[in-house]
C-alpha positions as CSV (number, residue, x, y, z in Angstrom):
1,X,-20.4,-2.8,82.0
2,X,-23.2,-3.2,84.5
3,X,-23.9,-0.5,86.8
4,X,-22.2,0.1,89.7
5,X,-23.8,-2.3,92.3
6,X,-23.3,-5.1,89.9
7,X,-19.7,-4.5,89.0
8,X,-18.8,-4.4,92.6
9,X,-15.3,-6.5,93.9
10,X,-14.1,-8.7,96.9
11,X,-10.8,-9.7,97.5
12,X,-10.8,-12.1,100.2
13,X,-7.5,-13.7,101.5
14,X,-7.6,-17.1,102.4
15,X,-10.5,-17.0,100.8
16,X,-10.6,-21.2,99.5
17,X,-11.2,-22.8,102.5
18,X,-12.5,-22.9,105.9
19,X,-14.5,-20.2,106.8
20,X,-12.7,-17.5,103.9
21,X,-14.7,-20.1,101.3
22,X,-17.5,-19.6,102.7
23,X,-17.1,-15.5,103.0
24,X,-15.9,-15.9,99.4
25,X,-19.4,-17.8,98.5
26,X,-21.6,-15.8,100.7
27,X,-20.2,-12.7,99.1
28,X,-20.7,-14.0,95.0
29,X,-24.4,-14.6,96.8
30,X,-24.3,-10.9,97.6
31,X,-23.4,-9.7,93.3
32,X,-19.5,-9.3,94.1
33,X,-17.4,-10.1,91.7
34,X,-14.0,-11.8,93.4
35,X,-10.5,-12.2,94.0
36,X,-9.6,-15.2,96.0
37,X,-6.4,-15.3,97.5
38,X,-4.6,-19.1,98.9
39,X,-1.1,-19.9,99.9
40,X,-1.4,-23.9,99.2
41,X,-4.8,-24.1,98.6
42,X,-4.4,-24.3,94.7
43,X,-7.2,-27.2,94.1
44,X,-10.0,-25.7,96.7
45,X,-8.9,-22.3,95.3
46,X,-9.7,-23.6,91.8
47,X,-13.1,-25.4,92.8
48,X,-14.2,-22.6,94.4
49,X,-13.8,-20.0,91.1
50,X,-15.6,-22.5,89.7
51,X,-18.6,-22.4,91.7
52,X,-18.6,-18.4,92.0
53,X,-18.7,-18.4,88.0
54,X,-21.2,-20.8,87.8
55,X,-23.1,-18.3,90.2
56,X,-22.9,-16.0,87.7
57,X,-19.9,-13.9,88.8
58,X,-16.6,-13.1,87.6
59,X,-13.5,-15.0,90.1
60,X,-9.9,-14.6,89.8
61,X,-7.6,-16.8,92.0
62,X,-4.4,-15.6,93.4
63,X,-1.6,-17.6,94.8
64,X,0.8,-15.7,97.2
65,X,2.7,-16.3,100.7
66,X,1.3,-13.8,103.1
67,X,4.8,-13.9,105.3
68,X,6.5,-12.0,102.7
69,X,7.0,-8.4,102.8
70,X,6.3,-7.8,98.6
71,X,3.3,-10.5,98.7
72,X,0.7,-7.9,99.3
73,X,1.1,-5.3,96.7
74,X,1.4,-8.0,94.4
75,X,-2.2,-9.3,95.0
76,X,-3.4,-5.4,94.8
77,X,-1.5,-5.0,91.7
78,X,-3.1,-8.2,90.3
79,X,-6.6,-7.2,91.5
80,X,-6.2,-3.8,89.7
81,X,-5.4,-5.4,86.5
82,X,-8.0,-8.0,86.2
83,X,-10.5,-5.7,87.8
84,X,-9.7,-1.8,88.1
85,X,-11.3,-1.4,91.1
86,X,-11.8,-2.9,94.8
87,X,-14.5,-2.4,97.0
88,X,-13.9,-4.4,99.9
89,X,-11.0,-6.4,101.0
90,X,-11.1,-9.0,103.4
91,X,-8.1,-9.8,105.4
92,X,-9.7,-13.2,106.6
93,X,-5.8,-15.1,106.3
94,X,-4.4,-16.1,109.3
95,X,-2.3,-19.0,111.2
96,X,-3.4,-20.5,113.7
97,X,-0.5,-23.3,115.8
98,X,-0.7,-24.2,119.4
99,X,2.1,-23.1,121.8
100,X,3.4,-23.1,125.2
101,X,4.3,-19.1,125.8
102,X,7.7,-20.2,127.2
103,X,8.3,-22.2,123.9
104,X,7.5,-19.9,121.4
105,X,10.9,-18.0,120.2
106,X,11.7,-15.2,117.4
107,X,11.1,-17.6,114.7
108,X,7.5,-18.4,115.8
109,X,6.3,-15.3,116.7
110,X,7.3,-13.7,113.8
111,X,6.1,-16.2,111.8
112,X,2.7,-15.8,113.1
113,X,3.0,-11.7,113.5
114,X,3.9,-11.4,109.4
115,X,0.6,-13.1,107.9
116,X,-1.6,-12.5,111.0
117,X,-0.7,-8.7,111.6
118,X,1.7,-7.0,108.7
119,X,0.1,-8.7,106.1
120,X,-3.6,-6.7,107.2
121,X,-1.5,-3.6,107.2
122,X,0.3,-4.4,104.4
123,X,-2.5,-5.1,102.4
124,X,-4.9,-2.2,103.3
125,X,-1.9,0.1,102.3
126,X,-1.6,-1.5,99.3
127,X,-5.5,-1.0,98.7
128,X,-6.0,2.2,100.0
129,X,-5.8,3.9,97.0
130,X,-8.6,1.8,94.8
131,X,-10.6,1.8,98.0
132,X,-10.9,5.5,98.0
133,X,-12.2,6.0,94.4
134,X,-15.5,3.9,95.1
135,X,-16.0,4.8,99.2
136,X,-15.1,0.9,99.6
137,X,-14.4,-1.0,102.7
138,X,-12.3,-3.4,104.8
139,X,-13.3,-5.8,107.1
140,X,-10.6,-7.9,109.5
141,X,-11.2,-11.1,110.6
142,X,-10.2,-11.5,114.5
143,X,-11.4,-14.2,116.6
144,X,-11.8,-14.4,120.8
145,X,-8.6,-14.5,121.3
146,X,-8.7,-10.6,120.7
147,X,-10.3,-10.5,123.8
148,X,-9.3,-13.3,126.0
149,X,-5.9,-14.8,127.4
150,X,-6.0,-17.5,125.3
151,X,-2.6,-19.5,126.8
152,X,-2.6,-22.0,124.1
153,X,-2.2,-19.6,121.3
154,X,0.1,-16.7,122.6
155,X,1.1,-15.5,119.9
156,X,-1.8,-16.4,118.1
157,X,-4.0,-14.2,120.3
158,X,-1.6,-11.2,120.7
159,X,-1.8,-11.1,117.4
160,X,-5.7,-10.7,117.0
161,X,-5.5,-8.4,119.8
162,X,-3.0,-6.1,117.7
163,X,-5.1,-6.2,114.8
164,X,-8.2,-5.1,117.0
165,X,-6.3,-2.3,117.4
166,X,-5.0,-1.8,113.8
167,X,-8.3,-1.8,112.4
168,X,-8.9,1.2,114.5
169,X,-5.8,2.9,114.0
170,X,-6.9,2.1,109.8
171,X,-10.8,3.7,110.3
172,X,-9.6,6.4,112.0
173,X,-6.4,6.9,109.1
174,X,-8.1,6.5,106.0
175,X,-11.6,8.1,106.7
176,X,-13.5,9.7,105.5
177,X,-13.4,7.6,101.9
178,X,-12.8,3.9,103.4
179,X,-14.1,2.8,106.2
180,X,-12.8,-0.3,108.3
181,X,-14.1,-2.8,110.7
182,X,-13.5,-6.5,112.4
183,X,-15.6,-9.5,112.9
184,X,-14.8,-11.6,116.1
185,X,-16.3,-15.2,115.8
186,X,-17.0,-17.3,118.2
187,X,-17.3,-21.4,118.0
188,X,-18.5,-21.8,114.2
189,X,-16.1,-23.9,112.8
190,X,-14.0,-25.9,114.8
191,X,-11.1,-27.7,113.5
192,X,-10.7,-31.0,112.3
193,X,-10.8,-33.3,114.9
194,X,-11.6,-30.9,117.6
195,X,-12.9,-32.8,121.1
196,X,-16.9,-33.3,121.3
197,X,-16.6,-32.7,125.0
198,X,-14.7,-29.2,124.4
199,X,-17.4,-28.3,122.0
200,X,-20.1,-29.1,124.2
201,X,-18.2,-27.1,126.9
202,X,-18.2,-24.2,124.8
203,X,-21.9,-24.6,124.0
204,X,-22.6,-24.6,127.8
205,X,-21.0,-21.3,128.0
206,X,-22.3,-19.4,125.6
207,X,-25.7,-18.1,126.3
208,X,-27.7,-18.5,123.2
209,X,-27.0,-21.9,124.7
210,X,-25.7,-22.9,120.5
211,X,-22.7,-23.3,118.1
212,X,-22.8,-20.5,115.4
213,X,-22.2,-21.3,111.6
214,X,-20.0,-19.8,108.7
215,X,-22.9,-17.8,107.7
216,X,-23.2,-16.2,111.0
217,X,-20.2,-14.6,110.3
218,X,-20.9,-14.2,106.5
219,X,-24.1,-11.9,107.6
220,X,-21.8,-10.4,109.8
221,X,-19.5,-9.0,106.8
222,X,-21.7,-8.2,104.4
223,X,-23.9,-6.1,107.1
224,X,-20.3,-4.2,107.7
225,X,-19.6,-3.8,104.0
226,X,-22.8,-2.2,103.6
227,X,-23.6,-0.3,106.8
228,X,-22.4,3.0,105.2
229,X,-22.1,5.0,109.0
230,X,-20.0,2.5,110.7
231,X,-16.3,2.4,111.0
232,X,-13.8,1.2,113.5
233,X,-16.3,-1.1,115.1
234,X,-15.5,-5.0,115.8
235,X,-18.5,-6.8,116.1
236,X,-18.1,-10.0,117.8
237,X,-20.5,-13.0,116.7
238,X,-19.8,-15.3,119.6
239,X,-23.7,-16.5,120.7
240,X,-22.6,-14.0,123.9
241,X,-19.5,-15.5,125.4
242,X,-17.7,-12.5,125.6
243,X,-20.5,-11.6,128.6
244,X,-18.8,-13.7,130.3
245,X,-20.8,-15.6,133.4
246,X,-24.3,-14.6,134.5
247,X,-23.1,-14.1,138.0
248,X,-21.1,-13.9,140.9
249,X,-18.8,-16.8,141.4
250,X,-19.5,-19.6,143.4
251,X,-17.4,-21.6,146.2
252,X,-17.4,-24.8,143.3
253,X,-15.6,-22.3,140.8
């Protein structure tokens, strides 16, 4: 075996597309070895060991559904075996449907609450003790929505606001051995489809007057997993938007 920096692991959940690829890549980049997580991502999942072993690191995909209660400690048990040890998890999973508030029933919202919120906790309790043995780390992916109303994801963004708070409630819980934080990312990665005119909009907000990119967000992680006196902090990567206007409204607003 290598030394200890080189035999380092990530296990990141919904870790073979969208932005969780690119975490996953960024992180291979960075000499962690890696356990990549999908629901129905099998083939992207697959692609993307590929690529991390042709980096020269070791990759492991798991397949598991988030929503169930015994899914997590069976992707920590799984990450043990291959790997007997975990130094930073990940929790980057996460739905994300639009809804009218009125609309969404028990069904929905628990849908939504199980992968977006017990699954974090679930997961990091699951972890805690092979984080411990190597000081390791966790770091939550939130979004905006954390922050903001946003009314066309309710339950979406009440979760995200809840698992603000978790990761607090998890720094404060398992230090001094683990320490855990959250990334809140702006526009990097809209979805499929998503209206040229709302982009722009949300360029016009924000005032480093730009879209961000994946890596924005990958820097943002790795800076967390390494930054060995910060816990229980969420750093937002939003270009700014969360400043909100430069001024006092106006009659046209």
């Amino acid at each position: 075996m290598g030394s200890r920096f080189d035999d380092r692991v990530a296990l990141v959940t919904g870790g073979a597309t969208r932005l969780g690829r690119h975490l996953s890549l960024a992180l291979a980049a960075a000499d962690y070895d890696l356990a990549v997580h999908h629901h129905t991502s099998a083939d992207a999942a697959l692609a993307l060991a590929e690529e991390v072993r042709e980096m020269g690191r070791r990759c492991v995909v798991l397949k598991g559904d988030l929503s169930r209660p015994d899914t997590p400690a069976g992707i920590i048990d799984r990450v043990q075996t291959v790997y007997s040890r975990l130094d930073l998890l990940v929790n980057s999973a996460s739905t994300f449907h639009a809804a009218d508030l009125t609309d969404v029933g028990a069904t929905e919202w628990d849908s939504v609450m199980d992968v977006n919120l017990r699954a974090p906790h679930l997961l990091v309790g699951a972890a805690a003790h092979l984080l411990r043995v190597d000081e390791g780390s966790v770091v939550n992916i939130l979004d905006l929505s954390a922050f903001q109303p946003w009314t066309e994801y309710p339950h979406h963004a009440v979760s995200k606001a809840a698992l603000a708070h978790l990761t607090r409630v998890q720094a404060r819980a398992l230090a001094p051995r683990v320490r855990v934080n959250a990334v809140a990312p702006g526009a990097v990665l809209p979805p499929d489809g998503y209206p040229p005119e709302r982009l722009e909009a949300l360029r016009v907000r924000t005032p480093l007057q730009r879209l961000g990119t994946p890596d924005d967000v990958a820097q943002a992680v790795l800076y967390l997993a390494e930054a060995r006196y910060v816990t229980g902090q969420i750093l937002a990567v939003d270009g700014g938007r969360l400043l909100g206007p430069s001024g006092p409204p106006t009659p046209d607003s």
